[in-house]
N, C-alpha and C positions, 0 to 999 in steps of 0.2 A: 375605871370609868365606863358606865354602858352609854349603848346608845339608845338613844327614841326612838329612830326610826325601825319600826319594826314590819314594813312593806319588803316580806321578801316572800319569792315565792313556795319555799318552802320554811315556812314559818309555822306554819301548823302543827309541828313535832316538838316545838321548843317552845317555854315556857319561859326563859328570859333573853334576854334580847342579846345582840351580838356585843360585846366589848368595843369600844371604839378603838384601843389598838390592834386590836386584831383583824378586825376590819383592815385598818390601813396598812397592816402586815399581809393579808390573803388577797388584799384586792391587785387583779391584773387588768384593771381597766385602763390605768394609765397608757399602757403600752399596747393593748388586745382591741384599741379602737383604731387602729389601722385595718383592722377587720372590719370594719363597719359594711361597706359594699356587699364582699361578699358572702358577709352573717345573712343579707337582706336579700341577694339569690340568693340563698342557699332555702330560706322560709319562704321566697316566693314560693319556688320547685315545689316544695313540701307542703304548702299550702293547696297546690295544685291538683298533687299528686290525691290530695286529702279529698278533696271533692272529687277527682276525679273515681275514685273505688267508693264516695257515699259515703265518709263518716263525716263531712261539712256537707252543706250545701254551695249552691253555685254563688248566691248572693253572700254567704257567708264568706267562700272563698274571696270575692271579690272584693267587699270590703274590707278584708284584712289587706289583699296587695297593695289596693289604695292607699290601703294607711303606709305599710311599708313605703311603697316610693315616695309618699310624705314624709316621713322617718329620714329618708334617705338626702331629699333637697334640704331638709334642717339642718343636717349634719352638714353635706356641703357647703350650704351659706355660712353655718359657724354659728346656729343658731341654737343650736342641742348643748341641751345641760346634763355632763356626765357626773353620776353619782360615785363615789366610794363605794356606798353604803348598801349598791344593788351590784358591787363586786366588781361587772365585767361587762363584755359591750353586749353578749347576749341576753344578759339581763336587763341591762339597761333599755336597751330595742326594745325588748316585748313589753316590758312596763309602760316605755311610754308607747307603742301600741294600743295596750289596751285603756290609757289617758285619755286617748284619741279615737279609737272605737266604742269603746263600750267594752262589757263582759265579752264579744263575740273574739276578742283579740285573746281571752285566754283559753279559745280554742286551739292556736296554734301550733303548741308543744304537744298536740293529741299524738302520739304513737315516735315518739323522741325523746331524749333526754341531750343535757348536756354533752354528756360524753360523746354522741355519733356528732352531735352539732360541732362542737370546736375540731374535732377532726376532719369534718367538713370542709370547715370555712378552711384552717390553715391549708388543707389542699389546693382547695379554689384559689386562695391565696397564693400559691407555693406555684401552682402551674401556667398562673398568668406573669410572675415577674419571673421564669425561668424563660417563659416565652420573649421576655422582655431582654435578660441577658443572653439571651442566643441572637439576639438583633446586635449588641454589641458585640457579639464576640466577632460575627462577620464582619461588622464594622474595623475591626482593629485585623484580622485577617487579610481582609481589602488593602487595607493602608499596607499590609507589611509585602502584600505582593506588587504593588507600585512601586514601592523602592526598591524590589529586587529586579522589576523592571527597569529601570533607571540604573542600578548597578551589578547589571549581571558581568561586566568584566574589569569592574575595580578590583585591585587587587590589595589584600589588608593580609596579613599575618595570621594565621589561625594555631591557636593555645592550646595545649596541656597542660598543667600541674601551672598555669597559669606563663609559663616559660614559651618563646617563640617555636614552635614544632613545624610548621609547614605553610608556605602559601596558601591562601584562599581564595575565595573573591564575595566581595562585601553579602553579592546575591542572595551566595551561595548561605552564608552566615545566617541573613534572615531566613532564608527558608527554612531552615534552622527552627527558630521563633515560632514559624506557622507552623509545621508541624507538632511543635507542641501544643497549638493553639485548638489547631483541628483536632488533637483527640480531645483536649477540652471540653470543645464545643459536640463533639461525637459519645463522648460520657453525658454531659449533660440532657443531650435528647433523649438518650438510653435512661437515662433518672426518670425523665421527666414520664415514662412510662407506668410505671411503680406510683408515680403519684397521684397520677391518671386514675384512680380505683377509688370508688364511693365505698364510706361508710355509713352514711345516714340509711337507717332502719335498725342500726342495730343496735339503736335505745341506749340505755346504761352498760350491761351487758351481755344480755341473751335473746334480746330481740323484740318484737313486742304481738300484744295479741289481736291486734288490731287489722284488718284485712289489705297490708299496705303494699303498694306493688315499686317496688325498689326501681325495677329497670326502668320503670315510666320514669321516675323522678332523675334518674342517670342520665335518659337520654335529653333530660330539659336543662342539665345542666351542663351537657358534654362530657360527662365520664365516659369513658372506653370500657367501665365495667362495674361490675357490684364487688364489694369484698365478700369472700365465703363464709367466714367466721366472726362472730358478733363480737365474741371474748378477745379476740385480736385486734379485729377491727380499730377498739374504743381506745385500745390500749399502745398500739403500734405505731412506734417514731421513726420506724428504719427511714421512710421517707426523705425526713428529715435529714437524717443524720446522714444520708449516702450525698443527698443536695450539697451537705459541707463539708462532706469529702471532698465531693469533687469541685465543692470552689476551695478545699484548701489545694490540690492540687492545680491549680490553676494560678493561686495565688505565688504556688513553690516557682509556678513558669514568671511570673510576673516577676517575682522577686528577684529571679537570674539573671531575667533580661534588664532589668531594671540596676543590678549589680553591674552589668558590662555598660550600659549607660554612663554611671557613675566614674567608671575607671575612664571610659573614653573621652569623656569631657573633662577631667584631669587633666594640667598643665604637664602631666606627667607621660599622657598618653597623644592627648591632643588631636585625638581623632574624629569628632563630631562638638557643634554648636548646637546648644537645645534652646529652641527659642526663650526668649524674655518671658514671654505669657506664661512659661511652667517652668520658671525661676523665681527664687526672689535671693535677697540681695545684705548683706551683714547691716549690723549698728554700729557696728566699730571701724571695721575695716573697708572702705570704699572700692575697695579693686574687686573685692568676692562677688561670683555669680553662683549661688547653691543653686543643686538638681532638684530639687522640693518634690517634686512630683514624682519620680524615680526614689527616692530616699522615705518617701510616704508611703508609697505602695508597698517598700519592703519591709519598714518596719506594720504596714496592718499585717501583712501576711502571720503575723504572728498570731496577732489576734485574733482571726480566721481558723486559725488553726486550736488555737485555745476554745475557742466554741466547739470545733467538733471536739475537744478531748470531753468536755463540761458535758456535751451531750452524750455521750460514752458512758461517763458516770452514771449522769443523771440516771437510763436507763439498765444500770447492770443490776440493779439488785432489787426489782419493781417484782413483786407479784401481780399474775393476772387478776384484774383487769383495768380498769383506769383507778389513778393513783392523785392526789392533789399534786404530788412530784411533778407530773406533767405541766403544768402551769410557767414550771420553770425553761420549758424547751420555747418556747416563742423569741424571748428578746436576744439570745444566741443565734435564731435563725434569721430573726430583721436584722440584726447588726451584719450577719455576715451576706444577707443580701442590699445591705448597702453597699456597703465596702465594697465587693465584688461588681455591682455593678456600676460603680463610682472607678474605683479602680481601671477597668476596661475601657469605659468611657472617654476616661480621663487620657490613659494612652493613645487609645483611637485618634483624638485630638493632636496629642504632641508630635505622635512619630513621623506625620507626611510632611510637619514643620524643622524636623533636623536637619540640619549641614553638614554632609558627609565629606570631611578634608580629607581626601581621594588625594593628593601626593604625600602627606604626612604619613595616611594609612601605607603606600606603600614603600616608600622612605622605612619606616619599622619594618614592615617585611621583609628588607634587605641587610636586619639585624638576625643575627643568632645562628644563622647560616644554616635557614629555613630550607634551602634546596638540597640540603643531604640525605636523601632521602633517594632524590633522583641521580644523587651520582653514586648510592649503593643500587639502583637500579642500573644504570646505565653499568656499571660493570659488570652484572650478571647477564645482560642481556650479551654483553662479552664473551661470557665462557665463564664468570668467574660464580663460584657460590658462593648465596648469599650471604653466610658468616663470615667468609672471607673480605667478600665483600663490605660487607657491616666495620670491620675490624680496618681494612685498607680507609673508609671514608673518615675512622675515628682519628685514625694518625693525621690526616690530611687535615682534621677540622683545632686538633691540635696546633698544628702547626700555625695556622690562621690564627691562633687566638692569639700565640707567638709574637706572630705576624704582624697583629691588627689588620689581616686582611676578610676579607668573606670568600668563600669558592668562588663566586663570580667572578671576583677581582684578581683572582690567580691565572699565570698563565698558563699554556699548556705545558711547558719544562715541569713548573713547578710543579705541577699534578703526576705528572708521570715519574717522579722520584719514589710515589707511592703505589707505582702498579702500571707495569709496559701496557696492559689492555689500555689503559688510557689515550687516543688520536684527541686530532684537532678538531671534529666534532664534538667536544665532549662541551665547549659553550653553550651548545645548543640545547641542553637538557639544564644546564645550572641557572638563565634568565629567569625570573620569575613568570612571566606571558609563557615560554615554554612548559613549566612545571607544571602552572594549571590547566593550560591545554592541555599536557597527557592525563588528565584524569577524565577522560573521557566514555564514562559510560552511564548508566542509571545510578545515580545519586553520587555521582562525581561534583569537583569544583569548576569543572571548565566551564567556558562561557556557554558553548552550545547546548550543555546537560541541561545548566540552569536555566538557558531562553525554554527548554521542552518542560524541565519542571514547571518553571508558571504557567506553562498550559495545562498541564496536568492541574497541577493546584487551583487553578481555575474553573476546570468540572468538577474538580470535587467538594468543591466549594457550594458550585450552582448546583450539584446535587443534594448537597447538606440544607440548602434554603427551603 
């Protein structure tokens, strides 16, 4: 089946018309009109630029923007009729441009092509919703230094191999959290660097002959700079693809934290309430309250991640310079900048709304006999080494299990069966309050560490903004 409409603009080389499925197979409009805005800077800039060096005039210039920021309130109203059959949003823009001016709108593309243009735009794109999810990420950053406000000397159990290994305090956990948060957010500024670099001028791919002054057009747009290389420029996703890295990275953080959510809101752990608003609730069984929101984020993470492998692909086997393959790197990159920024979002919201059950959490602390640790310290502070010591704490933790007792619960007799260094001070290291008190230094559990780390985290936070 062809089709009629044969309004393209490079029509001139072809002698029959496009196929109508092939159309509907090559076109990226559907999804490439999220670009719309900044397709429309990106030809303001360019138009500007264009009079600006003399190959428009100034009225010319001017009637094209006008028409553009026309272009631009139809689209916002919802009043732009996107074609198939002119492919994509930059074709469709300039079309109906020049509907709307005259012949003087297919001045436009003078010293451009496709190729620098859609690398353009997905920057312009790319650097305004990065700027957008670094607003979230402080947002959820914020939220997770309140709560360690709030619980810098709760004390909760802190895991290995998912098994009780030693006291903590709730704080101290979150801080946790932000730190992974902040190099997140510290990757992502470092991206947003890289993305920061114009390619418009470098035409298809070797530039063009036309007398155009790039830097002008960089500085109307806010680039930090011109790319060097036409034949890269047109053709080059790293961009892209380091962006979903580092939101699959991000994602991996979200996923963890969002995994200890899950376990903690378990009848089995019982250690935090997630509010109603990011729950919902079974068809069958009326007692369930699922983590939906924690449970969704983990499984996108997947997804997130599937996009950068796709982009991976897509790029390993592209000869220089732009390829139609390219076309396929956009809706991998909108997907994962929803997701990412819906995800954070969406955290940011829940986590100031948790219920931290602060005697439950430290109720489980007082399982697994979390303070062994401190009474193979506390012996070597004795005299004894630490192997030694390691091996006297393991008989003693035996026997407790024996027992069904925890070291705390033991008296001083019974301790000293496994080692004379043991006195009657030796309760004073097996309390939980004691245990994370002695970790007292930079990036310890105790309470004092943790009241100094959110001050810390604090400026570096107001420093990242």
């Amino acid at each position: 089946m062809k089709n009629s409409d044969n309004n393209k603009p490079w029509q001139g080389r072809f002698t029959a018309a496009t196929d109508a499925s092939v159309e509907a197979f090559t076109a990226s409009v559907g999804f490439d009109q999220r670009l719309y805005h900044h397709d429309i800077e990106g030809s303001i800039a360019h138009a500007s630029m264009l009079a600006h060096v003399g190959v428009i005039t100034d009225a010319e210039c001017k009637t094209i923007v006008d028409g553009l920021n026309d272009i631009r309130g139809e689209i916002e109203r919802g009043d732009f009729a996107w074609s198939v059959a002119l492919e994509d949003v930059h074709m469709n823009i300039e079309a109906r441009l020049t509907e709307r001016v005259g012949d003087v709108g297919k001045k436009l593309h003078t010293g451009r092509s496709r190729n620098d243009q859609v690398a353009t735009d997905i920057r312009l794109y790319l650097r305004d919703e990065i700027n957008a999810i670094c607003k979230e990420y402080m947002a959820l950053a914020n939220a997770l230094i309140d709560i360690a406000k709030k619980e810098s000397g709760t004390i909760m159990p802190g895991f290995t191999h998912l098994q009780v290994a030693q006291p903590v305090t709730l704080g101290h956990h979150v801080l946790a959290w932000f730190e992974m948060l902040v190099r997140d957010l510290q990757r992502m500024q470092d991206c947003k660097k890289r993305v920061n670099v114009m390619p418009l001028g470098s035409a298809a791919l070797a530039g063009t002959t036309y007398p155009i002054d790039r830097e002008y057009t960089a500085k109307l747009l806010g680039f930090d700079s011109v790319t060097e290389n036409s034949l890269d420029a047109v053709s080059d996703r790293d961009f892209a693809i380091e962006f979903v890295s580092a939101a699959s990275i991000t994602m991996m953080h979200l996923s963890r934290m969002s995994e200890e959510l899950i376990l903690w809101s378990s009848a089995q752990f019982d250690f935090i309430e997630i509010s109603d608003s990011y729950c919902t609730g079974s068809s069958i069984m009326p007692q369930k309250k699922n983590p939906d929101v924690p449970e969704l984020v983990r499984g996108k993470t997947g997804r997130v991640m599937g996009a950068l492998n796709g982009l991976l692909v897509l790029m390993k086997s592209q000869p220089l310079a732009y390829n139609k393959d390219n076309q396929e790197d956009k809706e991998p990159l909108f997907d994962t900048i929803d997701t990412l920024k819906g995800s954070l979002h969406l955290f940011a919201g829940m986590m100031p709304e948790i219920e931290f059950k602060r005697d439950n959490m430290k109720a489980a602390a007082l399982q697994g006999f979390s303070t062994a640790t401190d009474l193979a310290d506390y012996l070597v502070v004795k005299g004894a080494a630490f192997r030694d010591a390691h091996e006297i704490v393991g008989k003693a933790v035996r026997y407790g299990i024996d027992q069904g007792k925890d070291l705390s619960e033991m008296t001083t007799d019974e301790l000293k069966q496994f080692s004379d260094l043991i006195v009657d001070d030796v309760h004073d290291v097996l309390t939980l309050e004691g245990s994370v008190a002695a970790r007292n230094h930079i990036g310890g559990t105790a309470p004092a560490q943790v009241k100094a780390a959110i001050q810390r985290a604090e400026k570096r936070l107001a420093d990242l903004a």
